[in-house]
N, C-alpha and C positions, 0 to 999 in steps of 0.2 A: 504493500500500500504506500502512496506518496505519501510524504510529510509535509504536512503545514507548513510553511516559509513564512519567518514573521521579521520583518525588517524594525530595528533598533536605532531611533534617532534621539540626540538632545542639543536644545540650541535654547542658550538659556541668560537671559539678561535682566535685570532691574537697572530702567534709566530715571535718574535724578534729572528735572527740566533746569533747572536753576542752577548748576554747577558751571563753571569756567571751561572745562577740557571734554575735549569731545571721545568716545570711546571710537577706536579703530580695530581694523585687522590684528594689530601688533598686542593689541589687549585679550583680545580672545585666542592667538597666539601662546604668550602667554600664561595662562589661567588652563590651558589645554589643548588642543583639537586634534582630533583623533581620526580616522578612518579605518573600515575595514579590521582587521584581525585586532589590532592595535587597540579598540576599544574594549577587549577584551580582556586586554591585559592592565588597564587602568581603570579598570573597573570591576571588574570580578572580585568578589568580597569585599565590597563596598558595601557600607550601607547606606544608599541615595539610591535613586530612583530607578536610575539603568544597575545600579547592583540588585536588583528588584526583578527587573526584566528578566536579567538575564539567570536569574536561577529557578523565576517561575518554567522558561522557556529548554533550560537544562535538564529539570526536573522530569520534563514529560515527553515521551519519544515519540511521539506525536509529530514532533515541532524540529524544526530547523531553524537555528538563529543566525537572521542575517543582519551582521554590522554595517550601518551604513555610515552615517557624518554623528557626530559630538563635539561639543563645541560651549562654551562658556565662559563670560569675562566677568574678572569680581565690578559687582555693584557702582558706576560712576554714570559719568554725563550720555548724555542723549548720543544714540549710536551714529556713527553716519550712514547713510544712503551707498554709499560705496561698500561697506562694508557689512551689510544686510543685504544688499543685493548678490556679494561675493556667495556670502554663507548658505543664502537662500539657494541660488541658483548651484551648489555644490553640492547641497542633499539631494536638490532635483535631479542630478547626474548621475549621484548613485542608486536613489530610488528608479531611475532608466538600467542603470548597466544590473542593478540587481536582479532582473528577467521578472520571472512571473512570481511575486508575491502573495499571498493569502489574508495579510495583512499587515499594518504599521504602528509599533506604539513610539509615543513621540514625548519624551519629557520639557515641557516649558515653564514658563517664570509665568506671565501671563504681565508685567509690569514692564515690558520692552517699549521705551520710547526711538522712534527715528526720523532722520529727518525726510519731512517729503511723504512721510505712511503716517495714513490714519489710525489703525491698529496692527502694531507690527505681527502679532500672534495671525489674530482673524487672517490677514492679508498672507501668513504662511500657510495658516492652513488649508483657506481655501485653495491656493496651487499647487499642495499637494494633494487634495482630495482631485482635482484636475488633471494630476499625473497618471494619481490611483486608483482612477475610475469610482464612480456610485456603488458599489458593489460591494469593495472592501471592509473591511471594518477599520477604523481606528482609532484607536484609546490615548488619551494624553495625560499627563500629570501637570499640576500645578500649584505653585505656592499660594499660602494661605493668604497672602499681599499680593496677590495680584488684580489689576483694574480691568477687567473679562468685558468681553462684550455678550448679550443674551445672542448676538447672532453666530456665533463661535459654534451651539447647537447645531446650526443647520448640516455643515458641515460634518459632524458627530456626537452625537448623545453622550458616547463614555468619554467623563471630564475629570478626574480626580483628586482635588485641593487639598493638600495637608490639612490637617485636623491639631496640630502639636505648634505651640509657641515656647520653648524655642523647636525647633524644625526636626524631632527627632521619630516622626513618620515616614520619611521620604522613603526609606527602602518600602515599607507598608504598602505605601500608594501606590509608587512603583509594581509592586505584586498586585494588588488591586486592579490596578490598569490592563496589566497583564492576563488575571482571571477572567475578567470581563471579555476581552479579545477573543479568549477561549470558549467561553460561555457561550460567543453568539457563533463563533462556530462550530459548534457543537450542536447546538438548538437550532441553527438559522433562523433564529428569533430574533430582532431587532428592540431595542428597551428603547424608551423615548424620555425627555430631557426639555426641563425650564430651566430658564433664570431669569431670576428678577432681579433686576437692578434698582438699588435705593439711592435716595438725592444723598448723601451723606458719605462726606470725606475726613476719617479720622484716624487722629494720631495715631499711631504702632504701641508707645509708653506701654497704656495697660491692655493690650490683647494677650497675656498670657495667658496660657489657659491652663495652667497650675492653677489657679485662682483668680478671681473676678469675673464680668460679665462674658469672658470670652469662653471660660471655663463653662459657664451655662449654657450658650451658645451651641458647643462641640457634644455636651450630655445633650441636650434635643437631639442634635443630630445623629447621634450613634443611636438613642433611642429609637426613633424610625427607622434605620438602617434594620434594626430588628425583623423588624416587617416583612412578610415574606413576596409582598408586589415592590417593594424598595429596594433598589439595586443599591446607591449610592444618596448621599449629602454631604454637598460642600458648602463649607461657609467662610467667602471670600472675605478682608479686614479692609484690601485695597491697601495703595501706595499713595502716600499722601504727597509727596514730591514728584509723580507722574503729571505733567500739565497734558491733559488729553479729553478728548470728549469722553473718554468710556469709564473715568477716574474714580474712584467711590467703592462701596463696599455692595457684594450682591450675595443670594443665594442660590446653589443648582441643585437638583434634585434629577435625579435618575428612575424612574421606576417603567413598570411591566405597561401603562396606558399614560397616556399623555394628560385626561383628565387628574388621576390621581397627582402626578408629577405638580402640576401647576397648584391645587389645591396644599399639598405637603409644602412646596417653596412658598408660596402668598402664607400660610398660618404662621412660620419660620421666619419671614420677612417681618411681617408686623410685628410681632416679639422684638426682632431685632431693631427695629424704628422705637418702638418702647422704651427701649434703653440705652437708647445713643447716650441721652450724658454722664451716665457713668462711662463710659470710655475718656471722658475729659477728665485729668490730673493736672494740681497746680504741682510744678518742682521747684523746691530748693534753688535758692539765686549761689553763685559760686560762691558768695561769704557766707550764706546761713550754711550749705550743706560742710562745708570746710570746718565751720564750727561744732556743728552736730556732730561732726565725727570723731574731733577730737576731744570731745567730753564724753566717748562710750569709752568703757575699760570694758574688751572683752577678749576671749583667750585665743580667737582665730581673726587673723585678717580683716577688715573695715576696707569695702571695694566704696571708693568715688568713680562711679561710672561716667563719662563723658558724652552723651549719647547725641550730641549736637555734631559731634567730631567720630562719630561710629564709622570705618570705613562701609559696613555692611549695608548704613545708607546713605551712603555714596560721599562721606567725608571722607577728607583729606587727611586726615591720622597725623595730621601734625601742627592743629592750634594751639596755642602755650598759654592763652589765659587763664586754665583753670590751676594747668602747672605753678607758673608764675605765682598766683596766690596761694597757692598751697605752699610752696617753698617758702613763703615770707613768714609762714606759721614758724618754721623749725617742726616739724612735725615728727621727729626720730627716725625710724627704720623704716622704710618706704620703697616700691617698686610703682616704677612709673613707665608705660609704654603699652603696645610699640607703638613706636614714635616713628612714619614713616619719613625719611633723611637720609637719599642716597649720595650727598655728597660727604654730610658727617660720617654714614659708614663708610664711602669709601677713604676716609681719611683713618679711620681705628681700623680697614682692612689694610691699607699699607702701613702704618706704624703698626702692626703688631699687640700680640698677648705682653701684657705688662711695662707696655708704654705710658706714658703723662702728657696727656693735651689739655690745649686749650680750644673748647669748640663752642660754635653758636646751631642749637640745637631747635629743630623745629622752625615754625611761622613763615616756612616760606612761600607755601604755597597761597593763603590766604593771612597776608600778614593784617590787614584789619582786625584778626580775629587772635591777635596776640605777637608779639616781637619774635624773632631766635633768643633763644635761653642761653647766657654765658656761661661754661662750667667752665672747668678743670678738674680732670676727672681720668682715672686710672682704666687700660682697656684690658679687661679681666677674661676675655674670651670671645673669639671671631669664630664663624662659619660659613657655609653656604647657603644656610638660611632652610635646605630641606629637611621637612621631617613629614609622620605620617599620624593622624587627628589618632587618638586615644579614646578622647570620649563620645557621647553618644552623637552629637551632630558631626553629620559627616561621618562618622567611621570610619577608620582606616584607609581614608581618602589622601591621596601625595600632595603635599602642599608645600609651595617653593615662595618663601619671603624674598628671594632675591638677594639674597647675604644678610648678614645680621653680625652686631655687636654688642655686648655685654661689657657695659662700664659703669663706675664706680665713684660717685662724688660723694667723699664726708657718708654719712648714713642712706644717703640717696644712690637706688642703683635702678640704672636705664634698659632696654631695650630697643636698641636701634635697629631698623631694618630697611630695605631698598624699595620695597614699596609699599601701598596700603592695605593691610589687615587689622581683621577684629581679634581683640584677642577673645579667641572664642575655644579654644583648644589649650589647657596644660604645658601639650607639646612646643608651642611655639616658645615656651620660654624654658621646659625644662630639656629641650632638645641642645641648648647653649651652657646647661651646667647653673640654671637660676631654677631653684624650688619655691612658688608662689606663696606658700606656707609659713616660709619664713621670716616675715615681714607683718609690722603692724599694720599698713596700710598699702593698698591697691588704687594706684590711679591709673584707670583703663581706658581704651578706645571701645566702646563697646555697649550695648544696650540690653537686648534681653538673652541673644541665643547664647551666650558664656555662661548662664544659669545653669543650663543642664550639666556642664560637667565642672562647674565651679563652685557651685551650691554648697557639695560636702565638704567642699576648703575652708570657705569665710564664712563671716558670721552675720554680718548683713551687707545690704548694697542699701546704698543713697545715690540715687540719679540726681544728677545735675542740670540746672539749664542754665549752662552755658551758651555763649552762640555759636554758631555754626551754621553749613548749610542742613544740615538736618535735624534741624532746631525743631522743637513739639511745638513750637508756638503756628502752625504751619498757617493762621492765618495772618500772616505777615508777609508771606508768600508771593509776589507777584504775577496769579494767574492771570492768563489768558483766554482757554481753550476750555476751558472747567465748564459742566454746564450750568446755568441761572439758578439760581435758589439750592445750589448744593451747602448744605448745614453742617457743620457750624460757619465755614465762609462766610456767606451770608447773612450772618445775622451780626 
């Protein structure tokens, strides 16, 4: 008997509209891009979304897995039209040279901004559904922030949104997406697919779903999933720095009749229109959280999160105002970073382990948002900045900071690296010989996903609002493209 042929793709971006630097080729470069055998080898035991696919699709002999394009750049500015056009049209070659497929699961972000495309997802998928005929099946994944269009359905019903803030579903969904693919061909049943889109665009801060409203949000949702006509519920939070018509937060629902589908999303919507303002949080100005922290006496680490300066929305990993004042405290034993600064690292990669400079660290990128910091300060250890995630986001996924340095001023020790990351992974600091443990205080790039595998370390986090460009305060925001009466905006 032939095997199923199920083609493997991932093309994966969140664009920030309001950043200075535009995302290129040389970014998703990069961050990865794979083809063919290749994705199987950066990806297998993984747990993200294509580590997902491809063990649903190993598991069952049914199936033949064909790798096609993968591709992803970390979090920054609006892509260019060159460079979505390149990506695009290089899945479409392989979904041609792959012959005759059965079907395609395709991992996306669903918050890709470009220039010159109205929804850069929609506008993919519909010319792949174009390559791969009406007939096909195919299944996508997407992040819990992403800004979906309801016409994304037409195209394919199976839509799959992480469920987990920070993000430690994706292999889940991943298999999810996968089952589904399976399901309909097995059944030649076809499931059918709403989304409602709501006028409301909100902060990221409190969608965890450890607790608070997001948290009730995901228990609805799984409750229905129960259901034996409910395939799936997603429940989108939206990207609140995407400037786009489709921007805001929506719900999709999957099930056995199209009636039932839309009835399940409209009951799940209005709930969620219900309690939009609890998703609004006031935060700590950098003098009260700085204060607060240092009047806890407690036995694990005190994280000041920076979440304005979060690389993962789409900052620059290297503003110095919250530094700056916290240094003026004297605050003792402290880890501060990563601090992205490819020219201070490469000044602590040619001086060497166990040198003494004098550097200006940080605030180049957006110096509005804080000076370079003057040290003097001992280089206690260089690398090449690879290492592989330990804890649960991302899994065992390869991750290349670009070089990195471990230096040492007075009580204060840094994290330099070559370009922008969250510290969202252990490994990124204890890959250089720095244990996060041992330090009174954590000042991080970073906002929620470092939870999941930082939680058992410290003892609390204080979010910051600092400025930055991914600042909570998003109605300060200079839209454009948003549409009329989207709330809080609006009001």
């Amino acid at each position: 008997m032939r095997k199923w042929r199920i083609g493997i793709a991932f093309f994966y971006h969140e664009s920030h509209s309001f950043t200075k630097e535009k995302t290129t080729m040389e970014d998703f470069r990069r961050e990865g891009f794979f083809t063919g055998e290749d994705i199987l080898h950066a990806y297998t035991g993984t747990k993200t979304e294509v580590g997902g696919f491809i063990d649903v699709l190993q598991e069952d002999d049914r199936f033949m897995l064909v790798p096609l394009q993968c591709t992803a750049a970390v979090p920054s500015g609006v892509v260019t039209n060159e460079t979505y056009q390149q990506i695009k049209e290089g899945l479409l070659e392989e979904i041609k040279k792959a012959g005759e497929l059965d079907g395609i699961l395709l991992a996306l972000h669903g918050a890709m901004v470009v220039e010159g495309v109205n929804n850069a997802e929609l506008s993919l998928l519909e010319e792949v559904r174009m390559e791969a005929g009406w007939e096909m099946p195919i299944a996508t994944t997407l992040d819990m922030h992403a800004n979906i269009s309801p016409m994304m359905t037409n195209w394919t019903p199976y839509h799959f949104g992480f469920k987990t803030y920070p993000h430690i579903d994706m292999y889940e969904q991943g298999r999810n997406a996968a089952m589904s693919l399976i399901r309909h061909l097995a059944e030649r049943k076809r499931y059918e697919a709403v989304c409602v889109k709501l006028p409301m665009l909100l902060p990221s801060i409190n969608m965890r779903t450890e607790e608070g409203p997001m948290q009730r949000m995901m228990t609805i949702a799984r409750q229905y999933e129960k259901e034996p006509d409910i395939l799936a519920v997603s429940v989108f939070g939206g990207f609140p720095y995407g400037d786009v018509a489709d921007a805001g937060a929506s719900v999709l629902v999957i099930a056995k009749e199209r009636e039932r589908a839309w009835a399940v999303a409209k009951s799940i919507s209005d709930y969620y229109w219900d309690i939009r303002y609890e998703f609004l949080v006031h935060l700590p100005s950098i003098k009260e959280a700085i204060h607060r922290a240092l009047a806890l006496d407690e036995d694990k680490p005190i994280v000041l999160a920076d979440i304005a300066d979060n690389p993962l929305s789409c900052g620059s990993g290297d503003t110095t105002l919250l530094i700056e004042a916290f240094l003026k405290e004297n605050p003792g034993k402290a880890l501060i970073g990563p601090i992205a600064d490819s020219g201070t690292l490469e000044q602590c990669l040619k001086a060497g382990t166990g040198s003494h400079l004098n550097l200006s660290i940080g605030g180049k990128t957006y110096p509005e948002y804080g000076s370079p910091i003057k040290v003097s300060a001992e280089v206690i250890a260089v690398s090449n900045g690879i290492f592989y995630n330990s804890g649960p986001f991302n899994h065992g996924l390869k991750v290349d900071a670009q070089g990195a340095a471990f230096i040492r001023s007075g009580e204060i020790d840094y994290l330099i690296i070559g370009r922008p990351l969250s510290a969202n992974d252990p490994e990124l600091f204890r890959h250089i010989g720095i244990e996060p443990m041992d330090y009174r205080y954590l000042v991080l790039k970073a906002k929620n996903h470092f939870r999941a595998a930082f939680d058992p370390l410290i003892s609390q986090v204080i979010y910051v609002d600092a400025p930055g460009v991914a600042t909570n305060q998003i109605n300060h925001l200079p839209f454009k493209r948003i549409p009329k009466g989207m709330w809080p905006i609006s009001q």
